[in-house]
N, C-alpha and C positions, 0 to 999 in steps of 0.2 A: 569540594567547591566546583570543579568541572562538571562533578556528575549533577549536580543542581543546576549549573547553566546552559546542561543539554536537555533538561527535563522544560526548564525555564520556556526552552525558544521552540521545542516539539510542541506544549503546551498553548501555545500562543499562536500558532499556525492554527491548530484544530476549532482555537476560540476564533481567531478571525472567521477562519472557514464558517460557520456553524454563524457567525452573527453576519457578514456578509448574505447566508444562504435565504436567514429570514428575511432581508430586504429583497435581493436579487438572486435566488439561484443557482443561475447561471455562473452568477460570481463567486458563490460559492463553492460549487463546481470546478470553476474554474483553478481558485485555489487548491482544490484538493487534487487536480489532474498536473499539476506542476511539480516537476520531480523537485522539489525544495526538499521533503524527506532525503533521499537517495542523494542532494546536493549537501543537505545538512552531515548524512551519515559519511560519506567521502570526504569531506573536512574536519570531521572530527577520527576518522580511523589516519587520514593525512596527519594531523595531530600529532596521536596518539603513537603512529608508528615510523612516520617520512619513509613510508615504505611504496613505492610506485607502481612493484611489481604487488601488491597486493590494494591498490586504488584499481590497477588494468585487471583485476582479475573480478575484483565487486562491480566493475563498470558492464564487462558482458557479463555477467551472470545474471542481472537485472533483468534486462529485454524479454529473455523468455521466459522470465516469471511472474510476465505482465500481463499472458494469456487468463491463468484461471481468477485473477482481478478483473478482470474485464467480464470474463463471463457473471461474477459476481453483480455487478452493477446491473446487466440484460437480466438477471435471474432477479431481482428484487425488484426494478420499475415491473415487471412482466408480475410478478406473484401483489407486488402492491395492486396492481392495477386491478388484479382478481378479485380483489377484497380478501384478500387471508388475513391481514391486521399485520399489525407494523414486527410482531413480536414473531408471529409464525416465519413473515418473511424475511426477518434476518434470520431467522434461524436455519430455513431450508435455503437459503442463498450461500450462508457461509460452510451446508454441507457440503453442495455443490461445488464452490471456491478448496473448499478444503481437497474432497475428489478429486479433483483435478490435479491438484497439489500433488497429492498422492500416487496418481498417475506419471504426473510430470518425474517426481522423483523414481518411480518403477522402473521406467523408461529409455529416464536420460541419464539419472544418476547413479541410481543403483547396479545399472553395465560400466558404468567408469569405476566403482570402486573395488 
């Protein structure tokens, strides 16, 4: 049952989002650049564990994983704009987003473990 009324309320963000986006956008936009995911998921690991020291630990780990998302977004208005089609440019966006990921983890993560 829990795991149904987190699917519930993820669900319902994305459809706001997405029917927002076709009137306004921006608002759409909007919604999706509000950390409600990251608020959602830290109340329900709160939840799940009344553990603190692992709410402080998913809390920074967020931040810098916000870079290859971001370039995500520059990488798909920039390749839509090109005319590649809707389907080429997610597709080459989320290689990019992934690379980076990838990187990100070489870098930062893979010297910590």
């Amino acid at each position: 049952m829990v795991y149904a009324i987190k699917i519930l309320i993820a669900s319902l963000i994305a459809v706001a989002a997405s029917e927002a986006g076709k009137r306004l956008p921006s608002l759409g936009a909007l919604i999706v650049a509000l950390p409600l995911t990251s608020m959602l998921a830290m109340g329900f690991l709160y939840y799940d564990t009344r553990s603190p020291e692992k709410l402080t630990e998913f809390a920074r780990a967020v931040p810098p994983l916000v870079v290859p998302s971001i370039a995500f977004f520059y990488a798909f208005a920039f390749l839509i704009d090109s005319h590649l089609g809707f389907v080429m440019a997610m597709l080459l966006s989320t290689a990019i987003m992934l690379s980076l990921y990838g990187l990100y983890v070489y870098f930062f993560v893979h010297k910590v473990i």
